[in-house]
N, C-alpha and C positions, 0 to 999 in steps of 0.2 A: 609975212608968211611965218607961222610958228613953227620952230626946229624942233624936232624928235630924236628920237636915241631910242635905241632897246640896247639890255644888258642881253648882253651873248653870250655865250660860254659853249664850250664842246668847239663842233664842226663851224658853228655861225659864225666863229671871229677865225676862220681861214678865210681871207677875201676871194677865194677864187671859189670856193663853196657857196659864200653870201651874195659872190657876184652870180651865180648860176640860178639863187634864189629869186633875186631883183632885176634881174635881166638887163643886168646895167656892170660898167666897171662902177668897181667898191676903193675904197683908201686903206690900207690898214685902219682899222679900227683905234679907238684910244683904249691901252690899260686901265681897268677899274676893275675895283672890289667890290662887294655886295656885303657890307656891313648887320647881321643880324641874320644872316639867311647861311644854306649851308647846299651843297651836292648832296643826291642822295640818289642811289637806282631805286626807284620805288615805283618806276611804269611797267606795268607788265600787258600784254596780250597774244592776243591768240594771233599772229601773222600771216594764218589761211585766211581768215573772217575778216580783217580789218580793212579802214578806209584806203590804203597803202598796204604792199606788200614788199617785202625786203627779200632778196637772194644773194647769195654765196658768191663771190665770182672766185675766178672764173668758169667756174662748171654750169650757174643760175639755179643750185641747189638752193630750194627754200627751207628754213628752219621753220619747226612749228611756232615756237616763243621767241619773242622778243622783247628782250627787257631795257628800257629807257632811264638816261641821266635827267635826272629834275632837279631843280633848286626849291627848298622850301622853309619856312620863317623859320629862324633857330636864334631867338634872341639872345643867348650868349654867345653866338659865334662872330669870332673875327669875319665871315664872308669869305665866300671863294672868289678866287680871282677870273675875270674874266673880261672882259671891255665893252665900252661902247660904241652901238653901231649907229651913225647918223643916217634916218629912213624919213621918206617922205609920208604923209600919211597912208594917201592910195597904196604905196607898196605893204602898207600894214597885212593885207587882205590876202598879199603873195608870201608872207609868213605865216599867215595863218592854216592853210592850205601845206605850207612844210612840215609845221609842228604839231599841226592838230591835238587836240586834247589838251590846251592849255588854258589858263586862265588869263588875258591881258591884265596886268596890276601895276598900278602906278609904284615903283619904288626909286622915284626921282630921293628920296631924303634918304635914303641907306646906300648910294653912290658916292663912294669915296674914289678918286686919282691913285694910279699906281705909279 
């Protein structure tokens, strides 16, 4: 069986968040950096319109924008720090479904250990 990993960062590497994603208990994740790549808020929409919508607790006050953390290539940068999550494949599909709007991309070679 081939092992997988995704680089998490934000909410994904609280296990009790990733566990509620994969419908499975999770392990703490392992510390890693993401070498070449950096954070940046650079998601934006409209969160009346969207595939998901987010509320306020505890009132369930909706905001109209929402603005989203992404990682994206920044070949001078040290990388942010965040870990990895070991996923089975099929759970792929119940990430994909959290994060929407994202690109799956191999960056198994910019994984450094913290």
């Amino acid at each position: 069986m081939t092992r997988l990993a995704v680089f998490a960062y934000g909410s994904l590497v609280d296990p009790r968040s990733a566990s509620l994603t994969l419908g499975r208990e999770v392990p703490s994740p392992l510390p890693a950096r993401l070498v070449g790549w950096r954070r940046r808020w650079s998601v934006c929409r409209d969160n009346r319109m969207s595939e998901k919508t987010f509320a306020i607790q505890p009132g369930g006050e909706i905001p109209p924008w929402i603005i989203g953390l992404n990682i994206e290539p920044e070949p001078e940068d040290v990388g942010p720090a965040g870990a990895l999550l070991e996923v089975m494949e099929a759970e792929l599909e119940r990430l994909d479904l959290r994060e929407i709007r994202y690109e799956r991309t191999d960056v198994t070679a910019a994984v450094r250990p913290l």
